[in-house]
C-alpha positions in Angstrom: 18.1 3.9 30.7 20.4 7.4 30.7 22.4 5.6 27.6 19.1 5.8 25.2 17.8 8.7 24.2 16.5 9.1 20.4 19.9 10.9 19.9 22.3 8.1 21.1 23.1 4.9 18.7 20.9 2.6 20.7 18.1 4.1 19.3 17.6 2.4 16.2 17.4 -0.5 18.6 15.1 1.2 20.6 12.8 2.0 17.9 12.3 -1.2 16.8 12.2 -2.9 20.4 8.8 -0.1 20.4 7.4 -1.2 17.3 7.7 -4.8 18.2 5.6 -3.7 21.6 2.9 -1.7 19.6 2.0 -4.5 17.2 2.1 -7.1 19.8 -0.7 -5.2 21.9 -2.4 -3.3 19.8 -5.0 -3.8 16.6 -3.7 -2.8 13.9 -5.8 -3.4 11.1 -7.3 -0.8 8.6 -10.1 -0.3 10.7 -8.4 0.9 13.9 -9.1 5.0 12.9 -5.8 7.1 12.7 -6.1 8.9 16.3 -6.7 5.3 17.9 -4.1 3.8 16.6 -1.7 7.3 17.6 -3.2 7.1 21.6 -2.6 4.0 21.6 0.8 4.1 20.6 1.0 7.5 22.5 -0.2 4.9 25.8 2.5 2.7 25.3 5.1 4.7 25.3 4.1 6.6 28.4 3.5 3.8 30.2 7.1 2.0 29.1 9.2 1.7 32.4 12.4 1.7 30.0 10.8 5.3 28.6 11.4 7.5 31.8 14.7 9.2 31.0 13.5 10.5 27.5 12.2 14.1 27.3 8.6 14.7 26.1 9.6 16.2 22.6 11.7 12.6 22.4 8.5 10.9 23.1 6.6 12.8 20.7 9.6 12.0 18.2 9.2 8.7 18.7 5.2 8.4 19.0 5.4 10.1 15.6 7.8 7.7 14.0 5.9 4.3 15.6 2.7 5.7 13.8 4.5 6.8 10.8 5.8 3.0 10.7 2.4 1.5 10.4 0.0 4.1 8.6 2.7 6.6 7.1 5.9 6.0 4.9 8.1 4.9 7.8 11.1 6.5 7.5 10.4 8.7 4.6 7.5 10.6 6.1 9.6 13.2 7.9 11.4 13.3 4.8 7.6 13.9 2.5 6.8 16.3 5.1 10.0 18.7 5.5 9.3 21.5 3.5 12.7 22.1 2.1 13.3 18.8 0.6 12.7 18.9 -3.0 13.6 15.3 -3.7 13.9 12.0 -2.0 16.3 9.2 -3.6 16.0 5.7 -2.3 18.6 3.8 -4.1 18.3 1.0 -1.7 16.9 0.2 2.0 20.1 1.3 3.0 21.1 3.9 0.6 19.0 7.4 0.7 19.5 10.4 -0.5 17.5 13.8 -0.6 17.8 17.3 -2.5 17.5 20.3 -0.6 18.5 23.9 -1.4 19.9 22.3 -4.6 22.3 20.4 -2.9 21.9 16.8 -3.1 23.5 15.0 0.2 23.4 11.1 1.8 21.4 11.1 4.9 21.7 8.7 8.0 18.3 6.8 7.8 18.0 3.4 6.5 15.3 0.8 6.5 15.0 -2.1 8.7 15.2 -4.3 5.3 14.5 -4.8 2.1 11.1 -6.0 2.8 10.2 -3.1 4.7 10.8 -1.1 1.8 8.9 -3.1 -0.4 5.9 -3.2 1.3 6.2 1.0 1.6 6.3 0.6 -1.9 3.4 -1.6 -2.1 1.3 0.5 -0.3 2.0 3.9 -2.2 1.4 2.0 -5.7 -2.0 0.2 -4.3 -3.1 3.7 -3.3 -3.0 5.0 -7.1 -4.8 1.3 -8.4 -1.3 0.2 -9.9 1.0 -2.2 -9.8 5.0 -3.0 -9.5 6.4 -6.9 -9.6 8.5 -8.7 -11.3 6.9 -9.0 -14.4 6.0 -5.1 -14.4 9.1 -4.1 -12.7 8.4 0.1 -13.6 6.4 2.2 -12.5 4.9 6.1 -12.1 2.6 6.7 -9.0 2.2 10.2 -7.2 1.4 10.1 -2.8 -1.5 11.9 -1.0 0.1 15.3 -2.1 0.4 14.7 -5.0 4.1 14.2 -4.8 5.8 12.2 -8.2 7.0 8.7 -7.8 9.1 7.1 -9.6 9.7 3.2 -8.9 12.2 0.0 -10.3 12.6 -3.1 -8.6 14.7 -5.9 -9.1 15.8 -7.6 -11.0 15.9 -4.1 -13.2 17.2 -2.7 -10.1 20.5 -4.1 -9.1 21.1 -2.7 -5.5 17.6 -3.9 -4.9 13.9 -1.8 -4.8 14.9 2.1 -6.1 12.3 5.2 -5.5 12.7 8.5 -6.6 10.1 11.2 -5.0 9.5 14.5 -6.5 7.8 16.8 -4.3 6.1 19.6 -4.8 5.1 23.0 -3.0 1.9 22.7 -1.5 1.4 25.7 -3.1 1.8 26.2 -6.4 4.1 29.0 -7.4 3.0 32.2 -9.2 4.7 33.9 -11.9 5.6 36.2 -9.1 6.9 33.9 -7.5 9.3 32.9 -10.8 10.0 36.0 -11.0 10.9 37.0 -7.4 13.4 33.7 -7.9 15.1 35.6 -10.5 13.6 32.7 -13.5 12.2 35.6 -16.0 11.8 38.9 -15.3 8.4 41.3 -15.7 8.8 41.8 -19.1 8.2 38.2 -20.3 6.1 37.9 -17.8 3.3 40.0 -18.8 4.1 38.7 -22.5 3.4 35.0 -21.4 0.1 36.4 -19.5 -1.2 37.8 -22.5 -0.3 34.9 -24.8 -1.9 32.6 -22.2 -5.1 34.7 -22.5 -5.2 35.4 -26.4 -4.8 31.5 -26.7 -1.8 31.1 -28.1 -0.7 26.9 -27.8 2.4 27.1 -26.0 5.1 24.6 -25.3 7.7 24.3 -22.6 11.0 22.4 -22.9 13.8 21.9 -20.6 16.1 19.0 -19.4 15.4 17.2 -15.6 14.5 19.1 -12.7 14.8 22.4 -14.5 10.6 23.3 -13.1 8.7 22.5 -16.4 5.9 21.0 -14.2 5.9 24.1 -11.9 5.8 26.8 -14.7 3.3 25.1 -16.7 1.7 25.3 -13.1 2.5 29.4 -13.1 1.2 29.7 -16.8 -1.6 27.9 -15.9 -2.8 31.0 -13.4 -3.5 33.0 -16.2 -6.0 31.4 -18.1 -9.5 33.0 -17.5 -11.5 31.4 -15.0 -14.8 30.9 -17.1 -12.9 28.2 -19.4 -12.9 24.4 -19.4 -10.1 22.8 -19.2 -9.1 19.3 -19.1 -5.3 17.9 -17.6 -4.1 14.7 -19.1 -1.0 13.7 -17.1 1.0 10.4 -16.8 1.1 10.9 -13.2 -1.5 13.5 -12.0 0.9 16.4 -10.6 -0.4 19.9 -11.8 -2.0 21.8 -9.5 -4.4 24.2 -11.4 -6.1 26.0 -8.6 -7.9 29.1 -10.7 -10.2 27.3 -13.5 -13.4 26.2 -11.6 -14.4 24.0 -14.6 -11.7 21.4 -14.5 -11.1 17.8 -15.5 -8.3 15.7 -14.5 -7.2 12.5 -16.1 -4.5 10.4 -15.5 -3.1 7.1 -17.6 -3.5 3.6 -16.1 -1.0 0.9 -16.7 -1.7 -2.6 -18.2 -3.0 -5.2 -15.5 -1.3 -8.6 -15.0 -2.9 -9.8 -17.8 -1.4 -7.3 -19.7 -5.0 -5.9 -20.6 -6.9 -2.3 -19.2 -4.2 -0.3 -19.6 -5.2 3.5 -20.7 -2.3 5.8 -22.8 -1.9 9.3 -23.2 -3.3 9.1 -26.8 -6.5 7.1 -25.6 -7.0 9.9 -22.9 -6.5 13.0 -26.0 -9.0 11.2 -27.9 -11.5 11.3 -25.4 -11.1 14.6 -24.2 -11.9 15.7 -27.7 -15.8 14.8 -27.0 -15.5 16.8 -23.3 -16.2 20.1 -25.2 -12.5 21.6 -23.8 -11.6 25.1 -24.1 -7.9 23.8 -23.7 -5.9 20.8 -23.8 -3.2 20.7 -20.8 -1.0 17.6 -21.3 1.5 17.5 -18.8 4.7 16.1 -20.5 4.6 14.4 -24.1 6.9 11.5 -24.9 6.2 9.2 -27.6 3.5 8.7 -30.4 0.8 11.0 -28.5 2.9 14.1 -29.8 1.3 13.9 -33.1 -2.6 13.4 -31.4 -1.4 16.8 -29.2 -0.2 18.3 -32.6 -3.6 17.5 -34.4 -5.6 18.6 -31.2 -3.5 21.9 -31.4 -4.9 22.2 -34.8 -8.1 21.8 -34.7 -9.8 24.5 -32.6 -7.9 23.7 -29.3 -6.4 26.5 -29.0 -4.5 27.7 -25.5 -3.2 24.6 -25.6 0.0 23.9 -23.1 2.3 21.1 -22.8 5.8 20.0 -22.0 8.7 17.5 -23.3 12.6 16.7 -22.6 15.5 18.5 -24.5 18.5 20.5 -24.2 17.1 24.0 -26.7 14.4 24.4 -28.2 15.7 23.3 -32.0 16.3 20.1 -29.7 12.7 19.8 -28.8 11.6 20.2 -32.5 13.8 17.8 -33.5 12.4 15.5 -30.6 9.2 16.3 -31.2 9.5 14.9 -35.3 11.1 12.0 -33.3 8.2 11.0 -31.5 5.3 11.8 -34.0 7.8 9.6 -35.9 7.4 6.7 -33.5 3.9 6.8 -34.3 3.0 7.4 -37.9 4.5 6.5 -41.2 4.4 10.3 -42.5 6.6 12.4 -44.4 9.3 15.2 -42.4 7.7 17.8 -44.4 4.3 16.5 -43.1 5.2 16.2 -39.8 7.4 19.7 -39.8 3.9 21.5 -40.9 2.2 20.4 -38.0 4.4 21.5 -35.5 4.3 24.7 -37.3 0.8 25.1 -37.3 -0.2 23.5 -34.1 2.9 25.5 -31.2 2.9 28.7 -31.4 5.5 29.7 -28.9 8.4 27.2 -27.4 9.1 28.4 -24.0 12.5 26.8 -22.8 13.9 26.2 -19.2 17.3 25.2 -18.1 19.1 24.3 -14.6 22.1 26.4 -14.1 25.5 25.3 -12.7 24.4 27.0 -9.7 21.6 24.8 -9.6 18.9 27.9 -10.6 16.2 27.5 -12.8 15.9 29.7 -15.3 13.7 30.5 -18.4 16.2 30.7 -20.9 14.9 30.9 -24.4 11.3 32.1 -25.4 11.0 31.8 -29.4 7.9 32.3 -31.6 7.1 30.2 -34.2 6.5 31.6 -37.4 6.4 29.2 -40.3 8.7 26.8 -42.5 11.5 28.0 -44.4 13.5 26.0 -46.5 12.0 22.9 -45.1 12.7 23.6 -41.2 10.0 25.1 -38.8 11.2 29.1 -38.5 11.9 30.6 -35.8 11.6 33.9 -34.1 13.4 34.8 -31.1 12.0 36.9 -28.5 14.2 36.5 -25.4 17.2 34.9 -24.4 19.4 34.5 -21.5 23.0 35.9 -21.0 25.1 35.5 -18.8 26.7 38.7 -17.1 29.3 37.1 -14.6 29.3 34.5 -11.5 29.7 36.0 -8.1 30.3 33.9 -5.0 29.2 30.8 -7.4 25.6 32.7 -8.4 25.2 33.6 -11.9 24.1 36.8 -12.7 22.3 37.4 -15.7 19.0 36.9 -17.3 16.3 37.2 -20.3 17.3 39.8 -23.1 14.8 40.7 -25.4 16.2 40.0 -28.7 13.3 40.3 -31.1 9.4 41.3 -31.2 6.5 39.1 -31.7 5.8 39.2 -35.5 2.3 37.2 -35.7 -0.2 39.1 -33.7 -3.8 37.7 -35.1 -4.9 36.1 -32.1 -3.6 39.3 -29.5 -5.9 41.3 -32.0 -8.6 38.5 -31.6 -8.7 38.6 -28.1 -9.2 42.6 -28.2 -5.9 43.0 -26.8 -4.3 45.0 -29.6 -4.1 48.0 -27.6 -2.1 46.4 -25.1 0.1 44.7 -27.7 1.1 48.4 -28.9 1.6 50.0 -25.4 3.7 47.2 -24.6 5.6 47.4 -27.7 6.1 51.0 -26.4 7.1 50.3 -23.2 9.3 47.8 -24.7 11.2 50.2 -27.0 12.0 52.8 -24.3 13.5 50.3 -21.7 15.6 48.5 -24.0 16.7 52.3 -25.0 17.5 53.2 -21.6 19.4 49.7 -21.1 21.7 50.8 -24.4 22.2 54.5 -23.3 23.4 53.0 -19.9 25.5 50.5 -21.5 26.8 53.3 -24.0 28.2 55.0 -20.9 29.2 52.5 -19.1 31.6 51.9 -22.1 32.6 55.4 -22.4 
């Protein structure tokens, strides 16, 4: 068989001549353990007179498939499990498509059919106690690692089943990580630290795949360990690795009686009798925004959260939207709540050259002719592109002006050596700017 090797075009053919062989002769129900089911698969293809001409590391390759076939996610678990892919597109069985490095690119892999890629489907909802048909053609899941899933089916879905997978570092990043990236720098870092710390309710906004999830994750570091916190997430995704004392929650859809399901706002409500130090809320949408508001305000603070815009005046605006959605209550009403309840909108964007970058922190400082006030603190400029990186980052363009809860959390001395520190860098950056111009 010199013709088939996994590398040739035969081997498609070949793989599913194998997979036809292994569930012909071997049991492969749920109870048959994982390393039974791989020797056995492991005996078949050694023992395959057809086999002979492949190399061991093409065995392995295809032992590793066949089992991925029946207890993994076929196809897509060398996908899941190569740590540079960041995101995993199946527009159809025969149309995938992966992000890595930033660059999003087709790749040759297809399923065997539509079916196939239903029941893949199938299997990751049923793992998370959800369900995707017809009638409930959407929905979120996450996989084992806690990967995000995103699935449609037909007849929403026109090419046929669709998944979207957002993985995430095993890992979660650090600030110094972020930083080390080039997303902030140490300045804003140690600023966001000791807001985290002094309980300040902070919000991050940013458009798609610009790392919300993961700074929230980063922020999340510095929140003392001796706290209770409780995550309320769509889709469980954050990875809070320092606070002992945690509880997760996650929402659960409607059944097919259209009854049991469990919403964001149910889950706030709840966690509001859990004694919580803070409230983590991994991405508001709708109506819950005004239960996160009122939580904010009374006597939760540290609070963190995330939401979809393009600035941050866009995520106020959004943010009116959707407490809006759920309440018949005045702008002025609404406007106050967000001013009392956020104290600092951190904001996120994807570059052109496909970096993430913390681009706007703002304080929030009160209402002023009817709007909620703002007061800048950094902002991102652009300095020039270079071989199609941007260079640039976060310039500090104002000082925090409402200090009551540093002070509270005895960190008042900090807050003034900073302020120091603060006031001689920028002065060095000006002098060197002065003779750069000179």
């Amino acid at each position: 068989m010199t013709d088939s090797s996994l590398n040739d075009l035969n081997r498609e053919e070949l793989f599913q001549h194998m997979r036809q062989e292994v569930r012909a002769g071997l049991d492969l129900t749920s109870s048959a353990g994982d390393e039974e089911l791989w020797q056995g698969i492991e005996r078949k293809v050694l023992s395959d007179p057809n086999l002979h001409d492949l190399t061991s590391g093409e065995r392995h390759t295809l032992v590793q498939r066949l089992f991925d076939s029946f207890r993994g996610l076929d196809i897509l678990q060398p996908l899941v499990d190569h740590p540079d892919i960041t995101e995993i597109m199946i527009n159809s069985h025969r149309e995938i498509f992966v992000e890595q490095a930033g660059e999003v690119s087709r790749i040759t892999l297809e399923f065997e059919s539509k079916e196939r890629l239903e029941d893949i489907i199938q299997m990751i909802v049923s793992g998370v106690n959800r369900i995707v048909n017809e009638s409930s053609p959407i929905v979120d899941a996450r996989l084992k690692d806690g990967s995000r899933v995103n699935i449609v089916l037909p007849p929403i879905a026109l090419k046929g089943p669709t998944m979207t997978i957002r993985k995430f570092p095993s890992e979660p990043l650090t600030m110094l990580d972020l930083i080390q990236k080039g997303a902030l720098h140490e300045e804003a870092a140690e600023l966001l630290q000791q807001l985290v710390r002094s309980k300040h309710n902070i919000f991050i906004g940013g458009g798609t795949g610009s790392g919300k999830t993961t700074f929230l994750n980063a922020l999340s570091q510095f929140i003392p360990a001796d706290e209770r916190i409780i995550t309320i997430e769509d889709s469980a995704e954050l990875q809070i690795v320092t606070v002992p004392n945690l509880v997760s929650m996650e929402t659960r859809n409607a059944n097919t009686e259209s009854k049991g399901e469990i919403s964001i706002r149910d889950l706030i409500k709840s966690s509001l009798r859990m004694r919580p130090n803070r409230i983590v809320i991994g991405e508001v949408r709708g109506a819950e925004a005004l239960d996160m508001l009122q939580a904010m305000n009374t006597g939760h603070d540290g609070s963190l959260s995330t939401g979809h815009a393009n600035n941050i005046r866009d995520m106020i605006s959004r943010l009116e939207t959707m407490v809006l959605s759920g309440a018949d209550l005045p702008i002025a009403v609404v406007r106050q709540q967000i001013s009392s309840a956020i104290d600092i909108f951190v904001h996120l964007s994807r570059l052109r050259d496909r970096s993430r970058r913390v681009t706007e922190i703002s304080e929030v400082v009160g209402i002023e002719n009817g709007e909620v006030l703002l007061n800048p603190l950094f902002r991102f400029q652009e300095q020039e592109e270079h071989e199609g990186k941007i260079i640039g980052g976060l310039i500090q363009v104002g000082m925090l002006s409402q200090i009551d809860k540093i002070q509270m959390a005895g960190l008042g001395d900090w807050f003034a050596e900073y302020i120091e520190r603060t006031k001689e860098h920028n002065s060095l950056k000006n002098t060197f700017s002065d003779n750069n111009c000179n």
